[in-house]
N, CA, C and O atoms as a Tinker XYZ file with bonds, in Angstrom:
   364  protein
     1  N    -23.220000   16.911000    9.657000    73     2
     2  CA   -22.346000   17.196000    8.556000    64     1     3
     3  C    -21.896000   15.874000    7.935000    63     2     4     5
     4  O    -21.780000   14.853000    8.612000    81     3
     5  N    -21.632000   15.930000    6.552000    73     3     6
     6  CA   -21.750000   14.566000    5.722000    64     5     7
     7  C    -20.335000   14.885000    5.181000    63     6     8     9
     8  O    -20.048000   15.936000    4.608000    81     7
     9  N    -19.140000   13.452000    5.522000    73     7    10
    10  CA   -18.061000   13.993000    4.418000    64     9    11
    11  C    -17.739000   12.691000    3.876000    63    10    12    13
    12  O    -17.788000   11.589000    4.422000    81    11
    13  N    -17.331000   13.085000    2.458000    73    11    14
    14  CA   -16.979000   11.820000    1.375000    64    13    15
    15  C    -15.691000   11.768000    1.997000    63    14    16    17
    16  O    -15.104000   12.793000    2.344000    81    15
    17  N    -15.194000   10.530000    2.165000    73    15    18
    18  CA   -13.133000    9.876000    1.886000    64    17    19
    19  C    -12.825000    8.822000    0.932000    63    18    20    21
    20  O    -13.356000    7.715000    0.851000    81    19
    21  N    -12.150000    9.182000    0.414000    73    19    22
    22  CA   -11.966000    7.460000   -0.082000    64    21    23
    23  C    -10.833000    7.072000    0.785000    63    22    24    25
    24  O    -10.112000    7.946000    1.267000    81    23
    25  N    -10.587000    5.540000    1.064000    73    23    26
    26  CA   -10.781000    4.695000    2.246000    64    25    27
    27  C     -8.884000    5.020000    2.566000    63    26    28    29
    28  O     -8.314000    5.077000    3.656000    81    27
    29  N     -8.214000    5.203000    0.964000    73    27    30
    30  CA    -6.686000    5.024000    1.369000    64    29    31
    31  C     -5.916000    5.896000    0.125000    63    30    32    33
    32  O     -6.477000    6.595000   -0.719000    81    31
    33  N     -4.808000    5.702000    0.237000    73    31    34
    34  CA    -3.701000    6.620000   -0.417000    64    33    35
    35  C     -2.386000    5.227000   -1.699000    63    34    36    37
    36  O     -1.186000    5.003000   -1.852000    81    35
    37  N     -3.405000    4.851000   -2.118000    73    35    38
    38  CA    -1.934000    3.732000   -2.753000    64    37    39
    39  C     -0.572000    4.269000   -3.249000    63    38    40    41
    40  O     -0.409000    5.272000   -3.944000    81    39
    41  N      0.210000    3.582000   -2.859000    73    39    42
    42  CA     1.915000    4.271000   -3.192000    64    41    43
    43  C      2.252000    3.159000   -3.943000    63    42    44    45
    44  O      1.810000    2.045000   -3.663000    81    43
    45  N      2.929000    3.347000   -4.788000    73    43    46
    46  CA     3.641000    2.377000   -6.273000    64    45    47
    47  C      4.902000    2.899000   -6.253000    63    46    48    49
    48  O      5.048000    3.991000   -6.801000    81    47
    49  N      6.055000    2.258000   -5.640000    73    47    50
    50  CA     7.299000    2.675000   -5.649000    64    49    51
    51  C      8.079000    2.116000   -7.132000    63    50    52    53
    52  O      7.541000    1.546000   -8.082000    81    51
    53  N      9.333000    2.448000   -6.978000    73    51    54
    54  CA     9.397000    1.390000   -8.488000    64    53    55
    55  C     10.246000    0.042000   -8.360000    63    54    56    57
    56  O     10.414000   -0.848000   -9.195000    81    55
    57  N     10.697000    0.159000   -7.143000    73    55    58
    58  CA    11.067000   -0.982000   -7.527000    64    57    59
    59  C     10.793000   -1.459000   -5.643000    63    58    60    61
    60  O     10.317000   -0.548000   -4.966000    81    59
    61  N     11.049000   -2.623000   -5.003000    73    59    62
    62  CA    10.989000   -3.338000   -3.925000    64    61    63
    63  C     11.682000   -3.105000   -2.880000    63    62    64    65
    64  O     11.246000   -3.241000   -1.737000    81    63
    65  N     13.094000   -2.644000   -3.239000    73    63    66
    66  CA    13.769000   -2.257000   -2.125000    64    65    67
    67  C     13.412000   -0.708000   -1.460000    63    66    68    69
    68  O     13.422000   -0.462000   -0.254000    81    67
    69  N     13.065000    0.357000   -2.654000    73    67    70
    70  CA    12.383000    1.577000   -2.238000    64    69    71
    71  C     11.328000    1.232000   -1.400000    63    70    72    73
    72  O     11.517000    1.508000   -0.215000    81    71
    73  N     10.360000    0.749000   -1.660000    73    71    74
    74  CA     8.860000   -0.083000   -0.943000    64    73    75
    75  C      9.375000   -0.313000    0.897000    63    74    76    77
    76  O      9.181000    0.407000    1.877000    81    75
    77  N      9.965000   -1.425000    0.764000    73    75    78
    78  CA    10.933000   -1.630000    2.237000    64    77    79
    79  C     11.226000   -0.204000    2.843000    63    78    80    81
    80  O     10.701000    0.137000    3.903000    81    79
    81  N     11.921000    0.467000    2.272000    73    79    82
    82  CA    12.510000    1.994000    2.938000    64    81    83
    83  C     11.358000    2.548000    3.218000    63    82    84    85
    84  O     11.180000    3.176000    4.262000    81    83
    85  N     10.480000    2.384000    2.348000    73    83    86
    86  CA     8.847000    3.428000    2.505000    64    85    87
    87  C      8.158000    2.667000    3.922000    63    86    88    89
    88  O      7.658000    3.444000    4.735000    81    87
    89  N      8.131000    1.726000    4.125000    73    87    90
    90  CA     7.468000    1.150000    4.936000    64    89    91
    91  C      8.343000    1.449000    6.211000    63    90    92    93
    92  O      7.734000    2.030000    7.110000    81    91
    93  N      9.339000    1.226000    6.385000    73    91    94
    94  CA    10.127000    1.330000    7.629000    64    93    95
    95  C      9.526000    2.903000    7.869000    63    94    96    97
    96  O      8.659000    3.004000    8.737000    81    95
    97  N      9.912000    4.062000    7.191000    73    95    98
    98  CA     9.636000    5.471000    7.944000    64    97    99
    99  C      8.090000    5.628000    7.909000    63    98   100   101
   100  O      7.584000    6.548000    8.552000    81    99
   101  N      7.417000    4.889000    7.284000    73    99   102
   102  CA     5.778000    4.948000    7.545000    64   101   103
   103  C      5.665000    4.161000    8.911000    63   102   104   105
   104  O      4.954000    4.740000    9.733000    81   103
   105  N      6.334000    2.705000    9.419000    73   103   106
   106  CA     5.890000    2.342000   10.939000    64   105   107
   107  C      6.491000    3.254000   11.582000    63   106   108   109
   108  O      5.899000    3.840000   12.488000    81   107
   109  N      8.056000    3.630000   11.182000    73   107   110
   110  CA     8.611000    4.102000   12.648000    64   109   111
   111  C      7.970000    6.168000   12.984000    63   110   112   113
   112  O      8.416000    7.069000   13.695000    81   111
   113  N      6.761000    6.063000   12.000000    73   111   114
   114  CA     6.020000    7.268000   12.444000    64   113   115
   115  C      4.836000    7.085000   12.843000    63   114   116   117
   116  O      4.090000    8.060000   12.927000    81   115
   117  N      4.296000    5.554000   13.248000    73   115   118
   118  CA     2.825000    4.805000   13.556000    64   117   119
   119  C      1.731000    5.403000   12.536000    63   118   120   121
   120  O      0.629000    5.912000   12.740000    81   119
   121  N      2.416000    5.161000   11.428000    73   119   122
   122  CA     1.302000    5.188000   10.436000    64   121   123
   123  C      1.599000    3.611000    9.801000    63   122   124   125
   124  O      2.561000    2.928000    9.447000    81   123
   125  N     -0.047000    3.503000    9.916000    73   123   126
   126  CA    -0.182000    1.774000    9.574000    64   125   127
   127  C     -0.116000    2.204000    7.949000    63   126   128   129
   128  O     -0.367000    3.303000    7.454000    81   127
   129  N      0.319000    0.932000    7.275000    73   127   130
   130  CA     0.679000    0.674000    5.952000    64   129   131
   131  C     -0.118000   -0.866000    5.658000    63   130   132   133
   132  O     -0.107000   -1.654000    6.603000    81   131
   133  N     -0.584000   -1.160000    4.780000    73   131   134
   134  CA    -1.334000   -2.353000    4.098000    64   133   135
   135  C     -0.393000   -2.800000    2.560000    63   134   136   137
   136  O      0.186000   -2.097000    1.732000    81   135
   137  N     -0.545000   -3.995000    2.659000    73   135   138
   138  CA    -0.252000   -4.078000    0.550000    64   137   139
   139  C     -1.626000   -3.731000    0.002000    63   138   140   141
   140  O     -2.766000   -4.101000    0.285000    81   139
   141  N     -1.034000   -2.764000   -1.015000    73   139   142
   142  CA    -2.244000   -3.017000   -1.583000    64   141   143
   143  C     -3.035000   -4.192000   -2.025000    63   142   144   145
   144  O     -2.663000   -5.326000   -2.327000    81   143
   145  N     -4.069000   -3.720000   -1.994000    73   143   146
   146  CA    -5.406000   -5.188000   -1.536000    64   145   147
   147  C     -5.314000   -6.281000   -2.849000    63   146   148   149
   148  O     -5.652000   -5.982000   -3.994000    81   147
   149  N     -4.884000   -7.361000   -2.510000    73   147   150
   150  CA    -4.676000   -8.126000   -3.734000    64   149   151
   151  C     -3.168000   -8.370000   -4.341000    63   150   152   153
   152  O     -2.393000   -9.314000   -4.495000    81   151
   153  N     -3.200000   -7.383000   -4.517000    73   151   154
   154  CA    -1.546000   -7.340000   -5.513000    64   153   155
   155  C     -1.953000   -8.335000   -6.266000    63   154   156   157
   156  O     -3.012000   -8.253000   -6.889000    81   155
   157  N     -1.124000   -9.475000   -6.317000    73   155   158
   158  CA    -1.021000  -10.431000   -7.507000    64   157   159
   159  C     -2.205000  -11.333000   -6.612000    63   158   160   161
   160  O     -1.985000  -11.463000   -5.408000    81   159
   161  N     -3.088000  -11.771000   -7.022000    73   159   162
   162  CA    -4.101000  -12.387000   -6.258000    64   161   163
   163  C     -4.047000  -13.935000   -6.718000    63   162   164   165
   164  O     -4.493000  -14.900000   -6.097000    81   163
   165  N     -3.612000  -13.927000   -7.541000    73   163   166
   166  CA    -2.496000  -15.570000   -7.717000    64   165   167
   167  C     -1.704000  -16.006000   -6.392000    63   166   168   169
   168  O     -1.533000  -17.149000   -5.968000    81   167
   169  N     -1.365000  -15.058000   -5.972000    73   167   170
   170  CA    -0.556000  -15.452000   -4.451000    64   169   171
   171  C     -1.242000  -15.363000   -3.115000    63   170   172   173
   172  O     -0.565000  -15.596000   -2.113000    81   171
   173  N     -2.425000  -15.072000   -3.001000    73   171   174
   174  CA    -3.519000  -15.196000   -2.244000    64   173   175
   175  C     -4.000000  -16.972000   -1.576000    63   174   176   177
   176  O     -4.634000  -17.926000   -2.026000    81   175
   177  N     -3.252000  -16.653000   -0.271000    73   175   178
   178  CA    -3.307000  -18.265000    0.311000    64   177   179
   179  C     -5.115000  -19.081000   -0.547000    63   178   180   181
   180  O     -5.092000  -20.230000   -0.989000    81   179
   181  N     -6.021000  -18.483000   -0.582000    73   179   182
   182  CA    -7.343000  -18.976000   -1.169000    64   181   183
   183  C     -7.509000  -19.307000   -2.775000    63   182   184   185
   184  O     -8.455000  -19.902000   -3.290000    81   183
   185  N     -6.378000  -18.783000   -3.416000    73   183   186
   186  CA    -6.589000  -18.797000   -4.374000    64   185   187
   187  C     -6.120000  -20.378000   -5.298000    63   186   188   189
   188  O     -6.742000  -20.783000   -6.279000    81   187
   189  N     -4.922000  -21.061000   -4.698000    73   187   190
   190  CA    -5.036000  -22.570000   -5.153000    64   189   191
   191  C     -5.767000  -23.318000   -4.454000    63   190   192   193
   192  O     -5.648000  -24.522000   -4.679000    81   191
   193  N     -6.324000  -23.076000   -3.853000    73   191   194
   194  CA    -7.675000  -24.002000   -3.545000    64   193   195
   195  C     -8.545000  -24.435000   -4.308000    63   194   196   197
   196  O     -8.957000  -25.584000   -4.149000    81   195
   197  N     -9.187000  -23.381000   -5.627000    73   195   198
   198  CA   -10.320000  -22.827000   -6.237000    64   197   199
   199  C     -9.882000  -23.232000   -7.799000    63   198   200   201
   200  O    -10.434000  -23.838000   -8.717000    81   199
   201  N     -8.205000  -22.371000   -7.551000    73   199   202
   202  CA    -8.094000  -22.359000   -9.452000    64   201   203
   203  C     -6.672000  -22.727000   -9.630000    63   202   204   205
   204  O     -5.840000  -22.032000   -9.048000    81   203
   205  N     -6.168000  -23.996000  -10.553000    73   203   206
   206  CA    -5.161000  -24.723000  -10.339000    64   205   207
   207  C     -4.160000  -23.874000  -11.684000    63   206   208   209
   208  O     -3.082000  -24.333000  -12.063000    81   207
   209  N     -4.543000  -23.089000  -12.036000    73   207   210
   210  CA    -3.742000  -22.639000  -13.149000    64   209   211
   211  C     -3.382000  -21.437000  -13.008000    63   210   212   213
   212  O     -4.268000  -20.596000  -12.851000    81   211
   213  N     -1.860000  -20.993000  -13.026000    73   211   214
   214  CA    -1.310000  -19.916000  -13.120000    64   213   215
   215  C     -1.155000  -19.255000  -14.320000    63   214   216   217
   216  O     -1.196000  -19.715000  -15.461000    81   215
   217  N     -0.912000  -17.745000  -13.811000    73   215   218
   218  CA    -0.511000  -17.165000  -15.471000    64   217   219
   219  C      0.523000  -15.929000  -15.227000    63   218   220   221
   220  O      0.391000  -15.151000  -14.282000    81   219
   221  N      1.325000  -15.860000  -15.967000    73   219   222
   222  CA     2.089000  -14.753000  -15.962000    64   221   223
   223  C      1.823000  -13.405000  -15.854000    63   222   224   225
   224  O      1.575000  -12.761000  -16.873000    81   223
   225  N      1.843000  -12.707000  -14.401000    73   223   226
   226  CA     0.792000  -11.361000  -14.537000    64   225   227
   227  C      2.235000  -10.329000  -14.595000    63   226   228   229
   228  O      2.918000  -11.075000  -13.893000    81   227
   229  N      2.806000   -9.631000  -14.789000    73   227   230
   230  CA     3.968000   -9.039000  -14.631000    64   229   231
   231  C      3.324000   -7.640000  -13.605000    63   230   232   233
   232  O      3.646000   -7.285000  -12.472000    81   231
   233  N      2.353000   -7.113000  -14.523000    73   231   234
   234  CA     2.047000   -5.833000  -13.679000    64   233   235
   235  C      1.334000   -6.388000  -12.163000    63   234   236   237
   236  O      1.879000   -6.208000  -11.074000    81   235
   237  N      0.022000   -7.084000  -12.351000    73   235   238
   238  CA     0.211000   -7.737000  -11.253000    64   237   239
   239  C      1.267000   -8.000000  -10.021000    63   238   240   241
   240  O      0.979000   -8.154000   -8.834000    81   239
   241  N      2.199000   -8.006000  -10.455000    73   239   242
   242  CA     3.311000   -8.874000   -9.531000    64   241   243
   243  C      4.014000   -7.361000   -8.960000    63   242   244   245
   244  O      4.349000   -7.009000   -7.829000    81   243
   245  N      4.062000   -6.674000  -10.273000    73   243   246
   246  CA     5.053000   -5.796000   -9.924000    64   245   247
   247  C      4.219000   -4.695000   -8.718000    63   246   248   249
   248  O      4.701000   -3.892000   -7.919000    81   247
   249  N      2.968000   -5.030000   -8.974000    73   247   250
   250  CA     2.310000   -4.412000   -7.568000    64   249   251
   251  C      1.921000   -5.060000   -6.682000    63   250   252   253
   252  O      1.088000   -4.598000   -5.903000    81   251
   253  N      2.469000   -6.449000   -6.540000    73   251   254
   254  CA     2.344000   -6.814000   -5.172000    64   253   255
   255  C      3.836000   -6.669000   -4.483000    63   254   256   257
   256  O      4.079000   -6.699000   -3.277000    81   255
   257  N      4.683000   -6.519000   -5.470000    73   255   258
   258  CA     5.968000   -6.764000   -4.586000    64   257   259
   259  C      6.463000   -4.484000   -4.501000    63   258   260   261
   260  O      7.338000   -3.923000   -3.841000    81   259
   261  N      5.614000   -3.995000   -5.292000    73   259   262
   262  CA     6.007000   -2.657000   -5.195000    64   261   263
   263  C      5.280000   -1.611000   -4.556000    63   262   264   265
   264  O      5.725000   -0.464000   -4.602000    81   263
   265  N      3.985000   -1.926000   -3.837000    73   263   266
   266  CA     3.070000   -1.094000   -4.168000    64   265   267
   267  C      2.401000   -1.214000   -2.191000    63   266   268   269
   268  O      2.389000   -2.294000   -1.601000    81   267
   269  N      2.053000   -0.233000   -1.703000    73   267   270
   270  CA     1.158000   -0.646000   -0.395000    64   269   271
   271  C      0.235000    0.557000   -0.374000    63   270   272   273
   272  O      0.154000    1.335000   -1.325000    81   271
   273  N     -0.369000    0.661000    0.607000    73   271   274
   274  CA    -1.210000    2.084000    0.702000    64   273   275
   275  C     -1.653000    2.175000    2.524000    63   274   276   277
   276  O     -1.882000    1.302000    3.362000    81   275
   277  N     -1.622000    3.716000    2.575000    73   275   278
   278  CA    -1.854000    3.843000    3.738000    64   277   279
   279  C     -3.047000    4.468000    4.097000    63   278   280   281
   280  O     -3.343000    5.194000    3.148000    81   279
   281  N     -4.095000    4.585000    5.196000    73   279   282
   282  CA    -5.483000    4.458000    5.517000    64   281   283
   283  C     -5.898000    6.329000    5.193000    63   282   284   285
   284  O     -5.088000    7.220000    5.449000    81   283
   285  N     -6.938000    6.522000    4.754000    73   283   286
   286  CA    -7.449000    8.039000    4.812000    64   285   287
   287  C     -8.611000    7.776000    5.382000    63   286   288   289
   288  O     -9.284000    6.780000    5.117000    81   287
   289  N     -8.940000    8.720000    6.265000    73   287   290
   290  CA   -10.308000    9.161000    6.879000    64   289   291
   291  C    -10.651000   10.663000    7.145000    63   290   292   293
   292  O     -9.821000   11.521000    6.847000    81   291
   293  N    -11.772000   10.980000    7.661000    73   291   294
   294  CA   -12.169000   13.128000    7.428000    64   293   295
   295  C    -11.501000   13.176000    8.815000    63   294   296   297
   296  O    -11.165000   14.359000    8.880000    81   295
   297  N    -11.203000   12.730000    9.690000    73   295   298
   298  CA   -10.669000   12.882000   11.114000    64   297   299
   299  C     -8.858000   13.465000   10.610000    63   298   300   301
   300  O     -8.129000   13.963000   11.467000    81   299
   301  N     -8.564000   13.353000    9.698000    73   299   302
   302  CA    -6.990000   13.482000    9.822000    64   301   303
   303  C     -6.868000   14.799000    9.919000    63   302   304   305
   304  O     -7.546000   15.553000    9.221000    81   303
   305  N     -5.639000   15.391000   11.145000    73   303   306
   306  CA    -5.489000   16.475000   11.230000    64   305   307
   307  C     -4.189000   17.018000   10.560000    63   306   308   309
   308  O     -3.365000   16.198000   10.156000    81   307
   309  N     -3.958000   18.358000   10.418000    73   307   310
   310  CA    -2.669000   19.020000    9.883000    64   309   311
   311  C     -1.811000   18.465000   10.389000    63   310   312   313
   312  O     -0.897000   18.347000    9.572000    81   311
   313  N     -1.548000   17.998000   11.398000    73   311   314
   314  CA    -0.148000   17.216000   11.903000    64   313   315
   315  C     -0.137000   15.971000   11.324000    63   314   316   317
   316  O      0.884000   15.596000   10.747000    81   315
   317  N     -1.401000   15.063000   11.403000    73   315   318
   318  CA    -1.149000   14.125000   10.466000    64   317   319
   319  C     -0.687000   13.966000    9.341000    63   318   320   321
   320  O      0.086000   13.113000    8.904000    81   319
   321  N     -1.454000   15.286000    8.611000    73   319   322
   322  CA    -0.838000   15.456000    6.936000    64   321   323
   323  C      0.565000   15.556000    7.052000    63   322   324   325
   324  O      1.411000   14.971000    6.376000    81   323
   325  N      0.711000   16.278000    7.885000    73   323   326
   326  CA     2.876000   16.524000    7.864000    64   325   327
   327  C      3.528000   15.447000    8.202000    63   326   328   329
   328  O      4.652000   15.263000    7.737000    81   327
   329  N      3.038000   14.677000    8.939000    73   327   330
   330  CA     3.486000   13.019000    9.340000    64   329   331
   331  C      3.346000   12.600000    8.088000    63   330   332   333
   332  O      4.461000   12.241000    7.709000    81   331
   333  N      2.318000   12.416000    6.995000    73   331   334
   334  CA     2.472000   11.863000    6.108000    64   333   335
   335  C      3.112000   12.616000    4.878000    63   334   336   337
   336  O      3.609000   12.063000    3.898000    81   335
   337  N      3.038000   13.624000    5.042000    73   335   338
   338  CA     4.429000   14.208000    3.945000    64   337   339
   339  C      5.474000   13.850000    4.075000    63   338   340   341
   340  O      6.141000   13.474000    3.111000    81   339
   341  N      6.009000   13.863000    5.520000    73   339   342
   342  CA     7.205000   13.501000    5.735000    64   341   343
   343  C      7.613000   12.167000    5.272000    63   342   344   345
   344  O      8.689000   11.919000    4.728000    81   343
   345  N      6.618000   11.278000    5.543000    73   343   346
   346  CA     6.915000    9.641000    5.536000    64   345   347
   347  C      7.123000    9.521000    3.940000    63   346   348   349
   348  O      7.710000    8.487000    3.620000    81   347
   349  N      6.703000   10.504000    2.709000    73   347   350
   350  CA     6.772000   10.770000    1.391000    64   349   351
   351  C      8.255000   11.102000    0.723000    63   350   352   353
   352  O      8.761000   10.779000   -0.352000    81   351
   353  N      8.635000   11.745000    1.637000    73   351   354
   354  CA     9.681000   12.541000    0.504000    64   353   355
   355  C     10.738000   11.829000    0.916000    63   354   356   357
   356  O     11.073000   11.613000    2.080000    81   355
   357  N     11.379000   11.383000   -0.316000    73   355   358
   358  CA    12.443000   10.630000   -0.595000    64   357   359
   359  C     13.697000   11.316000   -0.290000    63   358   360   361
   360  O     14.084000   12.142000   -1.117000    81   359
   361  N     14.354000   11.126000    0.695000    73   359   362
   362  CA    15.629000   11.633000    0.693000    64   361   363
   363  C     17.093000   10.833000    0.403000    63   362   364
   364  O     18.154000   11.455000    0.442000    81   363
């Protein structure tokens, strides 16, 4: 049996301190959390190595400092999904 996933779930909070709150009830339910890949890639330890000039990215930024995503695969079960609903809803 063959199943498509795509790899993750990106979350875009709106502002940084929401992000923080999201992340705390996503570990303290052992669901791993990532930034999303890149964010501002200006801030990427490799990246003044290569290219000496900055530029003002706003959206950029605002998704590295707002934004993470957490892992999807075909293995996730109904309890998982409710672990991750839960870790969702804003109370």
């Amino acid at each position: 049996m063959t199943k498509l996933s795509n790899f993750a779930y990106p979350v875009i909070c709106k502002n940084s301190s929401l992000r923080s709150q999201y992340i705390v009830k996503f570990t303290d339910a052992g669901v791993e959390v990532r930034p999303i890949i890149a964010g501002n890639i200006q801030r990427q330890p490799f990246y003044s190595k290569y290219i000496r000039e900055t530029y003002d990215l706003p959206g950029a930024e605002f998704v590295h400092n707002c934004g993470f995503y957490f892992g999807n695969y075909p293995e996730l079960t109904n309890e998982d999904f409710e672990i991750l609903k839960d870790c969702l809803r804003h109370h």
